[in-house]
SEZAKOL-100703 format. One record per residue: residue in one letter; x, y, z of N, C-alpha, C, O, CB in turn. Coordinates in steps of 0.2 Angstrom, whole numbers, padded with zeros to 4 digits. Glycine has a CB too. Example, Ala and Ser with C-alpha at 12.3 -4.5 7.8 and 13.67 -1.06 7.14 Angstrom:
<rs>
   pase   n.east   n.north    n.up   ca.east   ca.north   ca.up   c.east   c.north    c.up   o.east   o.north    o.up   cb.east   cb.north   cb.up
      A     0066     -0028    0039      0062      -0022    0039     0066     -0016    0039     0071     -0017    0042      0057      -0022    0045
      S     0064     -0011    0035      0068      -0005    0036     0064      0000    0039     0067      0006    0040      0070      -0003    0029
</rs>
This chain:
<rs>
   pase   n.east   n.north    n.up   ca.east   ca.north   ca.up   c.east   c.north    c.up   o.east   o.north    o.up   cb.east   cb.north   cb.up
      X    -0060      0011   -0027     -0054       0010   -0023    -0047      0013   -0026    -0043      0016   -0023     -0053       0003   -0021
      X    -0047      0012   -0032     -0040       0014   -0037    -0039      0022   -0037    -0034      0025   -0036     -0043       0011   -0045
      X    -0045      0023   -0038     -0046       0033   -0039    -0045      0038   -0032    -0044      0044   -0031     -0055       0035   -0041
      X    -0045      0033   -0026     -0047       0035   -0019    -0038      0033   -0017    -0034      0037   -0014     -0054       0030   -0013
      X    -0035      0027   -0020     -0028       0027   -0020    -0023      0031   -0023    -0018      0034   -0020     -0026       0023   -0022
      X    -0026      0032   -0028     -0023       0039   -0034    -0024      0045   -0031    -0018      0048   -0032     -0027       0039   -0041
      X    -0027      0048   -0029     -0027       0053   -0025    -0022      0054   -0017    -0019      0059   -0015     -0034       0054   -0024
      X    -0023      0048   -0015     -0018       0048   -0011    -0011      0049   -0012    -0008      0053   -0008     -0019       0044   -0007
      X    -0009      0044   -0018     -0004       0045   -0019    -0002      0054   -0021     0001      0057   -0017     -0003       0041   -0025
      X    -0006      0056   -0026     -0004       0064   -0026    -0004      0067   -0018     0002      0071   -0017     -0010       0067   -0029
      X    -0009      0067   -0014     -0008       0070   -0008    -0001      0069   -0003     0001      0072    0001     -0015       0068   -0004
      X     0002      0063   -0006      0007       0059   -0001     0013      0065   -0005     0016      0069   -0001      0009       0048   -0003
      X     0014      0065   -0012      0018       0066   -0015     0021      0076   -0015     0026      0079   -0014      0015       0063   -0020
      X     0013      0076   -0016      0013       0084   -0014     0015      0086   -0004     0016      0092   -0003      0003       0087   -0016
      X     0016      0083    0000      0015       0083    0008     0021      0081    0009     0024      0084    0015      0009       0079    0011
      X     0026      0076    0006      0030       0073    0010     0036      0070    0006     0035      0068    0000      0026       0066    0014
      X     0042      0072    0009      0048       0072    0003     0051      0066    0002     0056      0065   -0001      0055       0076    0004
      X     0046      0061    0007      0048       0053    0005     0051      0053   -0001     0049      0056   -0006      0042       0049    0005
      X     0057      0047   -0001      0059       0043   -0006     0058      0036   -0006     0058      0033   -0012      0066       0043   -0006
      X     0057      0033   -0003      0053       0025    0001     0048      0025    0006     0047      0029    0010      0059       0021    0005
      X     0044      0018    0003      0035       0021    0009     0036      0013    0012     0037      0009    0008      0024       0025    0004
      X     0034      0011    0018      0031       0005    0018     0026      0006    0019     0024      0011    0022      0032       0001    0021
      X     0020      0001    0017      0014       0002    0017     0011     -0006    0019     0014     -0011    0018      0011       0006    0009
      X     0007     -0006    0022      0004      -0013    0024    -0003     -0015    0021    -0006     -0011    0020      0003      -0013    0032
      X    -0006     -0020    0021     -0010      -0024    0013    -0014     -0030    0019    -0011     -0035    0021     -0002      -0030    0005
      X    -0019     -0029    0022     -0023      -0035    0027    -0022     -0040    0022    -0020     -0039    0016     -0032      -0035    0030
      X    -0023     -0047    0025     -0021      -0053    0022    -0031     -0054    0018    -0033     -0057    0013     -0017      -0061    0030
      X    -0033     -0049    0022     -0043      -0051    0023    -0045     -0048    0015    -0049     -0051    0011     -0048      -0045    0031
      X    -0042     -0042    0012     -0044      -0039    0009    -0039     -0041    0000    -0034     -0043   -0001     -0043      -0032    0014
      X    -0046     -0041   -0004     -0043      -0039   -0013    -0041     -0034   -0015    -0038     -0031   -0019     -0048      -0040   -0019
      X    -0044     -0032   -0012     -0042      -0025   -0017    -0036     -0021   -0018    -0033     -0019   -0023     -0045      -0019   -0014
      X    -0035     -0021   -0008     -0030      -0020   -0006    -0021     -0023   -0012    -0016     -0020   -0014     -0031      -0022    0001
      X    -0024     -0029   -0011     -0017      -0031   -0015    -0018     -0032   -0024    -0014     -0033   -0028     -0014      -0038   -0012
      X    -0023     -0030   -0024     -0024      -0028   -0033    -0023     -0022   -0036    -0024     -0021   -0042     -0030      -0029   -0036
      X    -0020     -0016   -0030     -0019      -0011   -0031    -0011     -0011   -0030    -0007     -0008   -0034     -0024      -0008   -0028
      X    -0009     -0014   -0024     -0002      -0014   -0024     0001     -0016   -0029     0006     -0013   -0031      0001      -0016   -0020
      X    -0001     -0023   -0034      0002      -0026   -0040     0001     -0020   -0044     0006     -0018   -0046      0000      -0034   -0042
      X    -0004     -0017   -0046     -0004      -0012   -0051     0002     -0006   -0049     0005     -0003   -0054     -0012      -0010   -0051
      X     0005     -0006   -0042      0009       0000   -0043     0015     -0003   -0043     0020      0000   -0042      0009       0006   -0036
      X     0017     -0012   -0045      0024      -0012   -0043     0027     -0013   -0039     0033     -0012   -0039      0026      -0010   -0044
      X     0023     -0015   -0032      0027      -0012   -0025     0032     -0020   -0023     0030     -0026   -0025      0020      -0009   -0017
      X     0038     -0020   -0021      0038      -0023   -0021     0039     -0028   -0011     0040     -0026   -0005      0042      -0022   -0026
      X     0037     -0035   -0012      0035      -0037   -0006     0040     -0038   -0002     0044     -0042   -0003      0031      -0043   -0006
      X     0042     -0034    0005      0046      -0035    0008     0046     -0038    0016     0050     -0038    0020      0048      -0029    0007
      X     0038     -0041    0016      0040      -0046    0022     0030     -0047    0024     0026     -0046    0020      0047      -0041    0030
      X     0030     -0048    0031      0024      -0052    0032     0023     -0053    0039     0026     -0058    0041      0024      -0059    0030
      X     0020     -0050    0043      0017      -0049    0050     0013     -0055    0051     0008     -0055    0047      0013      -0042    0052
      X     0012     -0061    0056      0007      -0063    0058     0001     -0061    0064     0002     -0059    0070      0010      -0068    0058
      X    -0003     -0063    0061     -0008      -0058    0067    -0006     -0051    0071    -0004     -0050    0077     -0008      -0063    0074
      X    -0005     -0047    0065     -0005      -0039    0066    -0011     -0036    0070    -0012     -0030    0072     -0005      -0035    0059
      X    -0013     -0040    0071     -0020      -0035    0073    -0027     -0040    0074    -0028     -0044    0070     -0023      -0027    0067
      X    -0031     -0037    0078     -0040      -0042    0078    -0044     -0038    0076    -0046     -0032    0078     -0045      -0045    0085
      X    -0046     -0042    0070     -0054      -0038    0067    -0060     -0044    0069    -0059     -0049    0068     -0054      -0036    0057
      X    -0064     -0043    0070     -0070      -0044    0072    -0068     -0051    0078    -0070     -0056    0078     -0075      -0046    0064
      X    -0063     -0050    0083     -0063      -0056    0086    -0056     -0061    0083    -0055     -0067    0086     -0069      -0058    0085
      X    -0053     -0060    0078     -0051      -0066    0075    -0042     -0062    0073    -0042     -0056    0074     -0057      -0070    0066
      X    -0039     -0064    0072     -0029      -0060    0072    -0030     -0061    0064    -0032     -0066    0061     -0020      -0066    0078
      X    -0028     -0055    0061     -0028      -0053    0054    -0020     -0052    0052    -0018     -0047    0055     -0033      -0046    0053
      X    -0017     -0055    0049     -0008      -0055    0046    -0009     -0049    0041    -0014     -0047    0038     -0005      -0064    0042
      X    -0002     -0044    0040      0000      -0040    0034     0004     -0043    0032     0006     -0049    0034      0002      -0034    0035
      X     0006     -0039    0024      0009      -0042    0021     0012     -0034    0019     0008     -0030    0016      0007      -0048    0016
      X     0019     -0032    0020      0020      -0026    0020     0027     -0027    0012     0030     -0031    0009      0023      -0024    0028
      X     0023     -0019    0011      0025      -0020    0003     0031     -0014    0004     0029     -0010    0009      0018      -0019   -0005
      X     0038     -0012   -0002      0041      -0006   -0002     0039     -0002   -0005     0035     -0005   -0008      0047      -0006   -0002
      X     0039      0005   -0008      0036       0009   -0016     0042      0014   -0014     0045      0016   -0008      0025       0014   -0017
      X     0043      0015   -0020      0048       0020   -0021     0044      0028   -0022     0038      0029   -0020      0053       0017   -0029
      X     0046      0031   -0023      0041       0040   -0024     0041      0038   -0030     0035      0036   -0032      0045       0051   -0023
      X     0045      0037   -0036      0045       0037   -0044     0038      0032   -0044     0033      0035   -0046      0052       0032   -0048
      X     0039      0026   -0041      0030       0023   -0041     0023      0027   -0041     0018      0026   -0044      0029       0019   -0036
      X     0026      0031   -0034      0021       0034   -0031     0019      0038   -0038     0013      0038   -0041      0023       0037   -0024
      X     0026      0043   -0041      0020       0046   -0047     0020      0045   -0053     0017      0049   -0057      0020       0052   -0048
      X     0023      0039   -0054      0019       0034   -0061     0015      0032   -0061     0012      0031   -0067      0020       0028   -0062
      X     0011      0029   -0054      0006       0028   -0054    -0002      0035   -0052    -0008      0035   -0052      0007       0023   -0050
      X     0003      0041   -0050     -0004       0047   -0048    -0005      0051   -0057    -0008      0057   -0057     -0001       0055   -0038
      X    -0002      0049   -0062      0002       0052   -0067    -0003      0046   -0073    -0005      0049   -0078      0013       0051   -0066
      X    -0005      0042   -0073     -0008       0037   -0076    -0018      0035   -0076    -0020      0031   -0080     -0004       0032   -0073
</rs>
């Protein structure tokens, strides 16, 4: 998951003149948010019941990243 992030970050970087990204984190998933604490992102709010997965309403938790993050972390 880390290496499949890391590439994305490059691909985002190389593609898109972003300065700020929000990005959204399921409430369901680890990884997801063991990857955003590794880039520093920081938490800027919280959707309840964004969406149904298997039947059941799944909340986000939406984070900000700056581009500098983005290639601190595709750079590491």
């Amino acid at each position: 998951a880390l290496q499949g992030h890391r590439l994305f970050c490059k691909w985002l970087l190389e593609n898109s003149p972003f300065l700020n990204s929000i990005t959204m984190v399921p409430d369901t998933t680890k990884y997801g948010r063991a990857i955003i604490r590794l880039l520093g992102a920081t938490r800027v709010g919280h959707l309840d019941d964004a969406y149904i997965r298997c039947g059941k309403p799944v909340g986000v938790t939406l984070y900000q990243l700056t581009r500098q993050q983005y290639k601190e972390f595709s750079e590491c």
